[in-house]
PDB file with SEQRES, HELIX, SHEET and CRYST1 records, atoms N, CA, C and O in Angstrom:
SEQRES   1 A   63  UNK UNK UNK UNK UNK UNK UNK UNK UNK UNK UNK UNK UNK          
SEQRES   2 A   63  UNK UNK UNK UNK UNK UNK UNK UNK UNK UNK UNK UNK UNK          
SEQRES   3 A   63  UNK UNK UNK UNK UNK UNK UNK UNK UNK UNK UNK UNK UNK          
SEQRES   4 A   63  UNK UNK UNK UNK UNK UNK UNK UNK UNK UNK UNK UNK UNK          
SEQRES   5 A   63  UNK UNK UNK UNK UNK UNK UNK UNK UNK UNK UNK                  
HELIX    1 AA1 UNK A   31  UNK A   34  1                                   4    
SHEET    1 AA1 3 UNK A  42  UNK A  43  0                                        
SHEET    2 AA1 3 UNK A  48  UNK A  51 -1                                        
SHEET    3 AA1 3 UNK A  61  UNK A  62 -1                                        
CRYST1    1.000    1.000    1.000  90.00  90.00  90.00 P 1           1          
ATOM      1  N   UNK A   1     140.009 191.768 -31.075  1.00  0.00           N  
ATOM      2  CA  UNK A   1     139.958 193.179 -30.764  1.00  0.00           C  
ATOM      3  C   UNK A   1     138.673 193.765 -31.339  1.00  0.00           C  
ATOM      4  O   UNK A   1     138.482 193.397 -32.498  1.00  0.00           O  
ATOM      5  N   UNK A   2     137.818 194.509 -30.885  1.00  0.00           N  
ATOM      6  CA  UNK A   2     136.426 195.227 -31.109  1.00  0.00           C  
ATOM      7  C   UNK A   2     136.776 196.431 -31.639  1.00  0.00           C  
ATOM      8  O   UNK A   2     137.579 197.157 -31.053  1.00  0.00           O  
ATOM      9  N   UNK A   3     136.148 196.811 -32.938  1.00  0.00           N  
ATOM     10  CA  UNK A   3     136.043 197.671 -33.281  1.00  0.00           C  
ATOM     11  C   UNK A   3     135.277 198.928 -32.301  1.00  0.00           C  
ATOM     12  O   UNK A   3     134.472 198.761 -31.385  1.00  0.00           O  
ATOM     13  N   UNK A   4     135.825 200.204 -32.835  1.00  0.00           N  
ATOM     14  CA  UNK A   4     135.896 201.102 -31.559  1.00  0.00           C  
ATOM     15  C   UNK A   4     134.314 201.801 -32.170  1.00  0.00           C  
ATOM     16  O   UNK A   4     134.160 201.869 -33.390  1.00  0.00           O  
ATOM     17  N   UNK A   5     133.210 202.289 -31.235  1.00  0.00           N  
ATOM     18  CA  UNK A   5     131.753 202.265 -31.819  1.00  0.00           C  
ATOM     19  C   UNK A   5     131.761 203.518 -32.803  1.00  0.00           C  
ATOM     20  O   UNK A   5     132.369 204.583 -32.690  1.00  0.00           O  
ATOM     21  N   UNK A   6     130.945 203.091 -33.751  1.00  0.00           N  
ATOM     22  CA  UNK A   6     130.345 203.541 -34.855  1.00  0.00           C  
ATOM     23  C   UNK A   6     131.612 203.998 -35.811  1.00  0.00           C  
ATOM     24  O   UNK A   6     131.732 205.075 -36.396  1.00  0.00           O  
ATOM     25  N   UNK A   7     132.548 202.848 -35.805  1.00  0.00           N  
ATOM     26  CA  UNK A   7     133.424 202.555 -36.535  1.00  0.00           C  
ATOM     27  C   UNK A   7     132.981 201.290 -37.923  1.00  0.00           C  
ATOM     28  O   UNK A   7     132.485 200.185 -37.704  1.00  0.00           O  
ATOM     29  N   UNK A   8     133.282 201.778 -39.117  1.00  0.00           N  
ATOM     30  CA  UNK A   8     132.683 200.609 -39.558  1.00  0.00           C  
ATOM     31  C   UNK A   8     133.218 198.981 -39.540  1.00  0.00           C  
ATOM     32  O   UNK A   8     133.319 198.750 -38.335  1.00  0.00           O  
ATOM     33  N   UNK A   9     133.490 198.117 -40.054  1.00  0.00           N  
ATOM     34  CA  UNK A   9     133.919 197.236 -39.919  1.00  0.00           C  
ATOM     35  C   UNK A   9     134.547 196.580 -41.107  1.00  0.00           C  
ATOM     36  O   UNK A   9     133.644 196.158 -41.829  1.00  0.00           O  
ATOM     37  N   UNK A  10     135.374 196.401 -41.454  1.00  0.00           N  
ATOM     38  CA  UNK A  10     135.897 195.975 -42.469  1.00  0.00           C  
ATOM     39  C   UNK A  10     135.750 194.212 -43.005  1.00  0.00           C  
ATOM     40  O   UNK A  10     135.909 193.190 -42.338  1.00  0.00           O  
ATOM     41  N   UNK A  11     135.322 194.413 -44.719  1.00  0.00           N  
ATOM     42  CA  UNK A  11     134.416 193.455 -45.065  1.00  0.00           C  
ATOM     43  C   UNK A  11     135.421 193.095 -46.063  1.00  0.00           C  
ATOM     44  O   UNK A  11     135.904 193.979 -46.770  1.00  0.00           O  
ATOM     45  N   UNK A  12     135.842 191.663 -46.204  1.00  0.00           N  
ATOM     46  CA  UNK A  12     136.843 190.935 -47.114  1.00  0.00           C  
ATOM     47  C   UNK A  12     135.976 190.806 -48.786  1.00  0.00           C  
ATOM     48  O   UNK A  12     134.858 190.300 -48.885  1.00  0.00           O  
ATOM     49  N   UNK A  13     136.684 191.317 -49.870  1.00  0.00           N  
ATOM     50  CA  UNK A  13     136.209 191.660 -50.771  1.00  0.00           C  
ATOM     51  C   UNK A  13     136.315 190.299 -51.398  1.00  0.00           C  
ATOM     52  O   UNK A  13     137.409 189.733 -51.385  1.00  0.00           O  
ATOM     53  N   UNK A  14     135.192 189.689 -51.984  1.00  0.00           N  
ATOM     54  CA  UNK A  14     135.977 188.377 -52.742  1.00  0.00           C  
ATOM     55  C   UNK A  14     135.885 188.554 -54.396  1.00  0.00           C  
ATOM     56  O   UNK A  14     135.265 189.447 -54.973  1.00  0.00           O  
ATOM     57  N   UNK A  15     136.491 187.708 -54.887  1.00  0.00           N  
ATOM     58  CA  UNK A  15     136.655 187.837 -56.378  1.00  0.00           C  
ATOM     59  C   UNK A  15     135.986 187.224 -56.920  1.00  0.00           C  
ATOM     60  O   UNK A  15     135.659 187.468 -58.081  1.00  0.00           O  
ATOM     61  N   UNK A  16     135.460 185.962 -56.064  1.00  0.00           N  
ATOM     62  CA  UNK A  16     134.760 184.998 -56.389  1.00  0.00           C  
ATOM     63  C   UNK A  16     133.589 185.149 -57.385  1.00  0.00           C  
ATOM     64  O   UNK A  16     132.802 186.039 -57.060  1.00  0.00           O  
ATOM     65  N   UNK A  17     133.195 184.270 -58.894  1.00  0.00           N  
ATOM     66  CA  UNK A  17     131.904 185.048 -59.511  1.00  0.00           C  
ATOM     67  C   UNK A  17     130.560 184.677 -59.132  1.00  0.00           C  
ATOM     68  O   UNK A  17     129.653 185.486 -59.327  1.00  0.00           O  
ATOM     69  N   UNK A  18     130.261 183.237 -58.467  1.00  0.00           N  
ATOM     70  CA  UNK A  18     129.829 182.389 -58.328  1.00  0.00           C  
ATOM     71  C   UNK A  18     128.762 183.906 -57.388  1.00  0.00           C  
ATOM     72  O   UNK A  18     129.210 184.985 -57.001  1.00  0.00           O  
ATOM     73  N   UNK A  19     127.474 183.436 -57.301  1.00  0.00           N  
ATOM     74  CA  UNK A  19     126.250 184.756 -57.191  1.00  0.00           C  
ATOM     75  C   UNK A  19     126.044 184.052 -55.701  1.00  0.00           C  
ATOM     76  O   UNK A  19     126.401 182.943 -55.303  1.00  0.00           O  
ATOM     77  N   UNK A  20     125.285 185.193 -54.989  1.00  0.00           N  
ATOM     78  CA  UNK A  20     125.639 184.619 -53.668  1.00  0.00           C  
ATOM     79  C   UNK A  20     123.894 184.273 -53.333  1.00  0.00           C  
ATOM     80  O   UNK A  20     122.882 184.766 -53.833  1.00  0.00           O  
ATOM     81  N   UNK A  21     124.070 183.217 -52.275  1.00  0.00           N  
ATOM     82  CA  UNK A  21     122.424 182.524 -51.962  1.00  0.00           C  
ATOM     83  C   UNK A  21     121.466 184.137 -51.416  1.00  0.00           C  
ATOM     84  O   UNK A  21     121.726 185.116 -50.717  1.00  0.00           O  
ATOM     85  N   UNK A  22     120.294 183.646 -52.220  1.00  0.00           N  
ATOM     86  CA  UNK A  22     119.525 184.680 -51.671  1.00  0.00           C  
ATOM     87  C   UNK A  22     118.891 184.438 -50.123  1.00  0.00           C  
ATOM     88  O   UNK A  22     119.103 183.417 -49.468  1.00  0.00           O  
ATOM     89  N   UNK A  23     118.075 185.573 -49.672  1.00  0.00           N  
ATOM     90  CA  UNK A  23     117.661 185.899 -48.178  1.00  0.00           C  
ATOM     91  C   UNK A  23     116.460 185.263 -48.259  1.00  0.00           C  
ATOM     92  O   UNK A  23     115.838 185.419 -49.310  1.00  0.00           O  
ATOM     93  N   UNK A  24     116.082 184.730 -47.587  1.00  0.00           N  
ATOM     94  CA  UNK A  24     114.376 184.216 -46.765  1.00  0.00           C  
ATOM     95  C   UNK A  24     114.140 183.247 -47.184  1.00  0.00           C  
ATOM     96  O   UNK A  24     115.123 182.509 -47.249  1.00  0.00           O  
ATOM     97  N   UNK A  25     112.708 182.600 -47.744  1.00  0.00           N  
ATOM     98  CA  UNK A  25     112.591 180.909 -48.002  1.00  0.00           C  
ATOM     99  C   UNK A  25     113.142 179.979 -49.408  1.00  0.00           C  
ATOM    100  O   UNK A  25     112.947 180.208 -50.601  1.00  0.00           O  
ATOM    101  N   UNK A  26     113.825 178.967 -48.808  1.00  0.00           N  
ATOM    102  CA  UNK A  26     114.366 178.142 -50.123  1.00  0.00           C  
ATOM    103  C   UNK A  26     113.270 178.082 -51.178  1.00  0.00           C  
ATOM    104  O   UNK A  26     112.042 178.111 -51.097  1.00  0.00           O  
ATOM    105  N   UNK A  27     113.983 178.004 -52.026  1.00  0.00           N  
ATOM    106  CA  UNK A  27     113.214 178.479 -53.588  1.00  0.00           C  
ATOM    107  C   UNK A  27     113.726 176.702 -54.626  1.00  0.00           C  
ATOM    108  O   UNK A  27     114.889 176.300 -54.668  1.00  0.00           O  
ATOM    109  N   UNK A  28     112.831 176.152 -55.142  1.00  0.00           N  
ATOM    110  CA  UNK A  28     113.134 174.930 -55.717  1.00  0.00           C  
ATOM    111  C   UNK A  28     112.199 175.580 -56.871  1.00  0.00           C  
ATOM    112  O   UNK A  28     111.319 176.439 -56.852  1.00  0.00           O  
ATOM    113  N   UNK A  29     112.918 174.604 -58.112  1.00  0.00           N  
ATOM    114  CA  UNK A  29     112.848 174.601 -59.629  1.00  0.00           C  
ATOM    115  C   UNK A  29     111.221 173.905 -59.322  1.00  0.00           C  
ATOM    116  O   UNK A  29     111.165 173.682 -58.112  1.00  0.00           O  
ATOM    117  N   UNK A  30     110.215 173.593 -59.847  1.00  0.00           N  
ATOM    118  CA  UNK A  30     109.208 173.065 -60.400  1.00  0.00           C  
ATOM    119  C   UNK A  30     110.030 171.633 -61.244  1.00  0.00           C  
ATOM    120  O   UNK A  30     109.924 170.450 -60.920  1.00  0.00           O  
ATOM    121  N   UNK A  31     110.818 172.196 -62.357  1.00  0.00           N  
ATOM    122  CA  UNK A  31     111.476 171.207 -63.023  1.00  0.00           C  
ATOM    123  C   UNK A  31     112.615 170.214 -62.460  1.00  0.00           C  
ATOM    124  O   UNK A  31     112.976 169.184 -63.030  1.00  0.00           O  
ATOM    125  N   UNK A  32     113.063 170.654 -61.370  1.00  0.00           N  
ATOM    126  CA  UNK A  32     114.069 169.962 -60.351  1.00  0.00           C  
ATOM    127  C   UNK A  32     113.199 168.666 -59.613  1.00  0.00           C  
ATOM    128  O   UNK A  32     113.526 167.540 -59.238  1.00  0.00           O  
ATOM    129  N   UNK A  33     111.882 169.468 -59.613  1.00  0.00           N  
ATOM    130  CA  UNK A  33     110.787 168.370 -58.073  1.00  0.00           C  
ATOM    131  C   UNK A  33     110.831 167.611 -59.157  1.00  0.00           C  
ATOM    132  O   UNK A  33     111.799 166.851 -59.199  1.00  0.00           O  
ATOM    133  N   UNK A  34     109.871 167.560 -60.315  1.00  0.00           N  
ATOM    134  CA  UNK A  34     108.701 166.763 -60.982  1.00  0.00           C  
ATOM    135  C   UNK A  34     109.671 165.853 -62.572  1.00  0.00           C  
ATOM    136  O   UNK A  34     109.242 164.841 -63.127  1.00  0.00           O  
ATOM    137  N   UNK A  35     110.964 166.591 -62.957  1.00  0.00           N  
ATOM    138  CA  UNK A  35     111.722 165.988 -64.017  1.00  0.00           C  
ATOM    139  C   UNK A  35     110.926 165.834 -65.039  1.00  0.00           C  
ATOM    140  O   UNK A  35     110.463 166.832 -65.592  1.00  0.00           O  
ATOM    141  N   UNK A  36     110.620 164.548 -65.478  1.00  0.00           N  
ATOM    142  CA  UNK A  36     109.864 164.454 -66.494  1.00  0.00           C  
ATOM    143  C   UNK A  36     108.487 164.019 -66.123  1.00  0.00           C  
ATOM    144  O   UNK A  36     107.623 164.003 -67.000  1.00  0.00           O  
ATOM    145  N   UNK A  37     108.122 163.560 -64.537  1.00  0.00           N  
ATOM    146  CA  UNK A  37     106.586 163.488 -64.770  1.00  0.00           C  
ATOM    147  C   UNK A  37     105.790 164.685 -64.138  1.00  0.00           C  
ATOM    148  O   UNK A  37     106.370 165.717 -63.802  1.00  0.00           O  
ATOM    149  N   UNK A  38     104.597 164.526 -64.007  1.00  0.00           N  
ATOM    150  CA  UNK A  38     103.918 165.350 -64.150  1.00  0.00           C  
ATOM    151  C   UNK A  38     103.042 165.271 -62.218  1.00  0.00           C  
ATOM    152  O   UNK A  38     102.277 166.183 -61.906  1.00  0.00           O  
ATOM    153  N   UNK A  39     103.283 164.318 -61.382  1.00  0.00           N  
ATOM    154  CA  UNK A  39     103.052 164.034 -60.236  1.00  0.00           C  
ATOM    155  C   UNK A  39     103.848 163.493 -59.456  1.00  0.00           C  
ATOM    156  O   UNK A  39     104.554 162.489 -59.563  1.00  0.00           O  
ATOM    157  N   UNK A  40     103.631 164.513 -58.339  1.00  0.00           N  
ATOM    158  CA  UNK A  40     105.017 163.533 -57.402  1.00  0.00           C  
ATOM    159  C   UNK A  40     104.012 163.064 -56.326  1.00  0.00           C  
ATOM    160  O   UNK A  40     102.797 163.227 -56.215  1.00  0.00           O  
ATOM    161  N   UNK A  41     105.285 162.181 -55.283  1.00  0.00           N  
ATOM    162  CA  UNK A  41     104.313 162.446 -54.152  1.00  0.00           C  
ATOM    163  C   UNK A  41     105.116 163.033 -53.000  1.00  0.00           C  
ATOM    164  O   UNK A  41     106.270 162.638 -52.835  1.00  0.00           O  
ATOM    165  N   UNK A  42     104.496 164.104 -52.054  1.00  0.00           N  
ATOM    166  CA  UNK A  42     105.055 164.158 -50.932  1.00  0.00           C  
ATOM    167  C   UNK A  42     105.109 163.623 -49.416  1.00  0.00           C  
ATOM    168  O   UNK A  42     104.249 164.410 -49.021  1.00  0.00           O  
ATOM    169  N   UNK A  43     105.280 163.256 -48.827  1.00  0.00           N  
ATOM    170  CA  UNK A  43     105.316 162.792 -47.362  1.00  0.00           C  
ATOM    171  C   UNK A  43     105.180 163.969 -46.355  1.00  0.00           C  
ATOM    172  O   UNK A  43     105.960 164.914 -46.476  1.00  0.00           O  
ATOM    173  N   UNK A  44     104.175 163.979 -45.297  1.00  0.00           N  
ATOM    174  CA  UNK A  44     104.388 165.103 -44.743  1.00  0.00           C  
ATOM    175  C   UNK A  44     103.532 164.700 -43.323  1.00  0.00           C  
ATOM    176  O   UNK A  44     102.324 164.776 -43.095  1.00  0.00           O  
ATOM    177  N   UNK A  45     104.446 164.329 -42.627  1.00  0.00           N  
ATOM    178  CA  UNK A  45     103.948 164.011 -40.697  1.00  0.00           C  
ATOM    179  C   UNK A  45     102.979 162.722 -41.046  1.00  0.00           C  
ATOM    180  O   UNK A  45     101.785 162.752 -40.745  1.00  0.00           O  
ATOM    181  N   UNK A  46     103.675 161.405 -41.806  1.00  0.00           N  
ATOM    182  CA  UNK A  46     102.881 160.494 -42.062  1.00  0.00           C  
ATOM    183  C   UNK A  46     101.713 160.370 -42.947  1.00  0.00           C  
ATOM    184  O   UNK A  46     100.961 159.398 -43.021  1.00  0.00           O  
ATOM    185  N   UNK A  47     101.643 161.607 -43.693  1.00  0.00           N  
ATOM    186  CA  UNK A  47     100.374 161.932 -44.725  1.00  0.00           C  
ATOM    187  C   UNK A  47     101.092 161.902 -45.890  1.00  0.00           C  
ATOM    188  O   UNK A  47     102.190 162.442 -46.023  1.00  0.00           O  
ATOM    189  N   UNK A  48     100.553 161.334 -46.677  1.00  0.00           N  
ATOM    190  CA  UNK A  48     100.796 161.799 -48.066  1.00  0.00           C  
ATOM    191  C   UNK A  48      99.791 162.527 -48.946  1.00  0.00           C  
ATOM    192  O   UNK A  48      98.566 162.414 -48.967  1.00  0.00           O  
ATOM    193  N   UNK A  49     100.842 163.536 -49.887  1.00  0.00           N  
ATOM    194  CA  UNK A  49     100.147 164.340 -50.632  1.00  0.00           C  
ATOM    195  C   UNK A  49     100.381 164.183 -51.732  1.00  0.00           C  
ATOM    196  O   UNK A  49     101.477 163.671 -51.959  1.00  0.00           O  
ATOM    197  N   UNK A  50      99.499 164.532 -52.930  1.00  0.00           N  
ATOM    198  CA  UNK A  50     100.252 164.714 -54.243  1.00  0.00           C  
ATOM    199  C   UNK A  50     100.253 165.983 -55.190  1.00  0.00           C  
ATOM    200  O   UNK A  50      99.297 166.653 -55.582  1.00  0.00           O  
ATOM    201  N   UNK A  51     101.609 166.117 -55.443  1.00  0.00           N  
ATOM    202  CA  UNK A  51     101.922 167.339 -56.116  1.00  0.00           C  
ATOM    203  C   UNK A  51     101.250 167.246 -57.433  1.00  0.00           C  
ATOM    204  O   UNK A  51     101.471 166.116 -57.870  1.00  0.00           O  
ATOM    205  N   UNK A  52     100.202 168.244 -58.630  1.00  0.00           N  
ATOM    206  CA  UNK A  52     100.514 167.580 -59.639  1.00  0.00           C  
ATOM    207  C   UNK A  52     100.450 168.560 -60.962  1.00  0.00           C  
ATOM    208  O   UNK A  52      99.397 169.198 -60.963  1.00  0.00           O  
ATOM    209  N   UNK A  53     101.249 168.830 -62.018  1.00  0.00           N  
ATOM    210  CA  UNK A  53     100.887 169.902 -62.821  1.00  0.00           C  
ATOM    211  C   UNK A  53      99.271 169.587 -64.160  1.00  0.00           C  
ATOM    212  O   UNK A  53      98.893 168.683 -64.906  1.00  0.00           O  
ATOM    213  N   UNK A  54      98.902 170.717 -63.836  1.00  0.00           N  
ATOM    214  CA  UNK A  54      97.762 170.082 -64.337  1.00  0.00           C  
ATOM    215  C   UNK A  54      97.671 170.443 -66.320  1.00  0.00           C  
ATOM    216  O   UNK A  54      98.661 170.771 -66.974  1.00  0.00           O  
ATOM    217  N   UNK A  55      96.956 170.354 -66.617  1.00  0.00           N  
ATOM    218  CA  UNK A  55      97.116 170.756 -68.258  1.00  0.00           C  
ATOM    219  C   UNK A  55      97.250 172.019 -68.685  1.00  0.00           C  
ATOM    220  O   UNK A  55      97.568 172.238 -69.854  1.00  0.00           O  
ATOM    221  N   UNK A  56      96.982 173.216 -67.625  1.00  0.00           N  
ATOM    222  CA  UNK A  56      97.378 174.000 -68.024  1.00  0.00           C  
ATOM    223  C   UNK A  56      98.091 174.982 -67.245  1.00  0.00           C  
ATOM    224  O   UNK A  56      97.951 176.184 -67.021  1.00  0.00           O  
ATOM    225  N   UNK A  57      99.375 173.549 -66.708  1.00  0.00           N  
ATOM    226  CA  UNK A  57     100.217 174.282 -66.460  1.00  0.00           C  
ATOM    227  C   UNK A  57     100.501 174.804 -65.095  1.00  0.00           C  
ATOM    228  O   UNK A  57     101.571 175.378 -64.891  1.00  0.00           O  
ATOM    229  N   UNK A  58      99.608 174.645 -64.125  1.00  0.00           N  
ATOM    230  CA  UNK A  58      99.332 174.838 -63.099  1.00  0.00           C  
ATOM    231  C   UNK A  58      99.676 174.101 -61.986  1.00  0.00           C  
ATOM    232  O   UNK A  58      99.991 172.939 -62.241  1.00  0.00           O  
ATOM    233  N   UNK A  59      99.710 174.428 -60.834  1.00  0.00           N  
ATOM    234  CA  UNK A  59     100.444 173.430 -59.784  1.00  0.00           C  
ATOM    235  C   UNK A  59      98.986 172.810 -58.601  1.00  0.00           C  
ATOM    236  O   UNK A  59      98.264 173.740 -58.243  1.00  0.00           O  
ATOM    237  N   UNK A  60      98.614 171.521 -58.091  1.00  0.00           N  
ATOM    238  CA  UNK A  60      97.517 171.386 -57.644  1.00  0.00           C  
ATOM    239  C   UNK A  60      97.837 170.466 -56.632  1.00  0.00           C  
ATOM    240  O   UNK A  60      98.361 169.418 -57.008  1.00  0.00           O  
ATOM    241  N   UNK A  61      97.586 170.669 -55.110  1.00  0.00           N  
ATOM    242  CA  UNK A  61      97.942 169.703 -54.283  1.00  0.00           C  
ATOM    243  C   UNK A  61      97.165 169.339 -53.704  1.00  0.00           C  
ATOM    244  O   UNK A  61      96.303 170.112 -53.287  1.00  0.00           O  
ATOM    245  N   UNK A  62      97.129 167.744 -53.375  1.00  0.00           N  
ATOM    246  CA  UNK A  62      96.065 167.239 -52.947  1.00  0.00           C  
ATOM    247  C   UNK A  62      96.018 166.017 -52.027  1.00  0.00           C  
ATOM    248  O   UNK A  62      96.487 165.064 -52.649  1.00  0.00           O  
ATOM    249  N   UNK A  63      95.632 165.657 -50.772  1.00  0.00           N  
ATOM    250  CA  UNK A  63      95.555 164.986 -49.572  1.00  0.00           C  
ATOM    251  C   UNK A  63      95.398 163.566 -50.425  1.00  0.00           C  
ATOM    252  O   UNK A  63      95.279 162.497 -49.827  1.00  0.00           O  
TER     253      UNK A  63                                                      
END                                                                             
C-alpha cells in the first residue's frame, strides 16, 4: 500500500548500538593495508604498484 503524497513515511527505530556505515568512498585503515611493514604491493589492470610509508610518515606510490 503507498503512502498517500506528502505523507511522511514511517521509519523502524532500531536499538541497535553498533554505528551505522558512512556515505560515499570506502575508507581503509593505513594500518589495516601495511600491518607491520612499511610496503605493500598493489595489482592494478596487470600493473603493479608499490604502496610505501616513507620516514616521515607519509604515503608514496609508485609504478
Amino acid at each position: 500500500m503507498k503512502n498517500p503524497p506528502n505523507q511522511p513515511i514511517a521509519r523502524s527505530q532500531t536499538t541497535d548500538a553498533s554505528p551505522e556505515l558512512p556515505q560515499g568512498r570506502p575508507r581503509l585503515s593505513s594500518q589495516l593495508l601495511f600491518g607491520t611493514q612499511n610496503e605493500i604491493v598493489i595489482e592494478h589492470q596487470g600493473d603493479e604498484y608499490r604502496l610505501r610509508i616513507t620516514s616521515n610518515g607519509k604515503l608514496i606510490l609508485t609504478k
